[in-house]
C-alpha positions as CSV (number, residue, x, y, z in Angstrom):
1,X,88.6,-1.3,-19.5
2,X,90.7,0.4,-16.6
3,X,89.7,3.5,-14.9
4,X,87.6,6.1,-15.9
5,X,85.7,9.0,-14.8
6,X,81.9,10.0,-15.6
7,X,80.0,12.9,-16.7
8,X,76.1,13.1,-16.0
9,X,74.4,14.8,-18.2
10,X,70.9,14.9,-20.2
11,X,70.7,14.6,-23.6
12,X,68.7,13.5,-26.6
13,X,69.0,9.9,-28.0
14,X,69.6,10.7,-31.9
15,X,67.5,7.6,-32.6
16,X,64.2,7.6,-30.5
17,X,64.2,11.5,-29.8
18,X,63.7,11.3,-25.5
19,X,66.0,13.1,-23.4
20,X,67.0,10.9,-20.4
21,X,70.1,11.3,-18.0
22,X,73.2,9.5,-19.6
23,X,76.2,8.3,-18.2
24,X,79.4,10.0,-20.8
25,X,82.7,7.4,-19.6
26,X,85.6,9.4,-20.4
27,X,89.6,8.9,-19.7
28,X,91.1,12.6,-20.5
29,X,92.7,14.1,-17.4
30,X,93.5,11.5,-14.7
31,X,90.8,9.0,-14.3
32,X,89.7,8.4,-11.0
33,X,86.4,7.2,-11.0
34,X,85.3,10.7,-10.5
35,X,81.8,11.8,-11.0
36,X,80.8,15.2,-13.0
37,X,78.0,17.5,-13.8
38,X,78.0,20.5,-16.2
39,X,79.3,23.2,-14.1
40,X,82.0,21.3,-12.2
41,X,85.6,21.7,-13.0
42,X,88.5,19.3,-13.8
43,X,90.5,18.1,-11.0
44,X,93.1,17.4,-13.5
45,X,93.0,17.3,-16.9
46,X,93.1,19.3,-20.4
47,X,92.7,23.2,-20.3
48,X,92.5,25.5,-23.0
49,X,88.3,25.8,-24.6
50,X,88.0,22.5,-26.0
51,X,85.7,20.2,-27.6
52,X,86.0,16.7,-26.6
53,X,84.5,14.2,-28.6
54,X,83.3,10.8,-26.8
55,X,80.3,8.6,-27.2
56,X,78.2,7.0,-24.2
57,X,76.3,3.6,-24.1
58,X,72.4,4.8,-24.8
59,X,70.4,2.9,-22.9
60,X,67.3,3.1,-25.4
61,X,68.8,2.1,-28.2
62,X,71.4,-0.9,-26.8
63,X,69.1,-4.1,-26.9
64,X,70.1,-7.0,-24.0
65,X,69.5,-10.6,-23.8
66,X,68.4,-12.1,-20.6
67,X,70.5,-15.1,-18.8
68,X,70.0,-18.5,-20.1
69,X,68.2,-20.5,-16.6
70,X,70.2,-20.6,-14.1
71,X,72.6,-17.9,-15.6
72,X,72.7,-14.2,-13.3
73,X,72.7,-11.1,-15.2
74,X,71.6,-9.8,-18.6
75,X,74.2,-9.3,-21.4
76,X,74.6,-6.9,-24.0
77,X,72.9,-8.0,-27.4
78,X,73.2,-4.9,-29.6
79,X,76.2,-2.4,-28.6
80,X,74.7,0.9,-29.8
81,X,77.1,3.9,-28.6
82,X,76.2,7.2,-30.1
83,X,78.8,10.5,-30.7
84,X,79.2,13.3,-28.2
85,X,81.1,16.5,-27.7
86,X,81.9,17.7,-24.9
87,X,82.5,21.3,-23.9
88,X,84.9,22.1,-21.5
89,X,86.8,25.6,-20.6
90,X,90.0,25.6,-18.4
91,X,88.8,22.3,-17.0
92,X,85.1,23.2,-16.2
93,X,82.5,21.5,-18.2
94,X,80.0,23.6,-20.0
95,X,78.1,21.6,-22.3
96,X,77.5,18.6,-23.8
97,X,75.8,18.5,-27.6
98,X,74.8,15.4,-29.5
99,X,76.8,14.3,-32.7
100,X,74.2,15.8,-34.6
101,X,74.1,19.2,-32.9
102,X,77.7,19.5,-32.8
103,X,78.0,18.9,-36.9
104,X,74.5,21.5,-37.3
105,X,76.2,24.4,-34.7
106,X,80.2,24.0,-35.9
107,X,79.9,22.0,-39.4
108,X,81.9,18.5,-39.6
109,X,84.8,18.2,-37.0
110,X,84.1,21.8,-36.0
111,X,84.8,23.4,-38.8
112,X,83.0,26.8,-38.1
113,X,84.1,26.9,-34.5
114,X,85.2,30.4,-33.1
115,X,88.9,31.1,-33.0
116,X,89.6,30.3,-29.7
117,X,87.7,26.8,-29.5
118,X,89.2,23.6,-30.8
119,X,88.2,20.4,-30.5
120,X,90.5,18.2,-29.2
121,X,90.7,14.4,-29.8
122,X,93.1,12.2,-26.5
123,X,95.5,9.5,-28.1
124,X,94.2,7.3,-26.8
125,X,90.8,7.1,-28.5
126,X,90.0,3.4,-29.4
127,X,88.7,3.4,-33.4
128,X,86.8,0.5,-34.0
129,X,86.9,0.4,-37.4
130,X,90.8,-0.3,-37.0
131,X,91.5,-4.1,-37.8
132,X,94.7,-5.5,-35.5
């Protein structure tokens, strides 16, 4: 997977409706296995009031299988990942809405957003639907 940073944030699992802290892995900017809260700013990384759409591991919903005898460590079962956007403003991060809240405040890929705010999707986004 290489280097990434994290944003902690909580937020609302679309699926079983509790908040809990999540962990949002993200690789805009320069990742150096930074940690981030809402209110901290960028070391390095895209400026402008963008909307940055990611999706974190949920930790309610992903199911795990524990190690056969003998075997150390549980392993993933069901992946479940679930959309994010994330709200950042000259580097600093402001907010963090699920997928849902997101498509209810700014319609379907932002649509409504004000002038100044775009959302902004990095190159490098892996699509999973994509067959290599």
């Amino acid at each position: 997977m290489g280097l990434f940073d994290s944003l902690y944030t909580s937020l609302r699992c679309p699926a079983t409706g509790l908040e809990r802290e999540v962990e949002i892995q993200f690789k805009f900017g320069e990742p150096f296995q930074q940690q981030y809260h809402i209110g901290d700013q960028l070391d390095v990384g895209p400026y402008g009031n963008l909307w940055i759409p990611e999706d974190y591991l949920c930790g309610q919903c992903t199911t795990y299988k524990e190690p056969e005898q003998g075997g150390v460590g549980r392993q993933i079962e069901k992946f479940v990942a679930h959309p994010t956007y994330i709200h950042l403003e000259q580097g600093k991060f402001l907010e963090v809405l699920t997928g849902e809240e997101f498509e209810l405040r700014y319609g379907i890929n932002g649509e409504r957003l004000p002038g100044k705010e775009v959302v902004w999707k990095p190159y490098f986004k892996y699509d999973s639907e994509k067959k290599v």
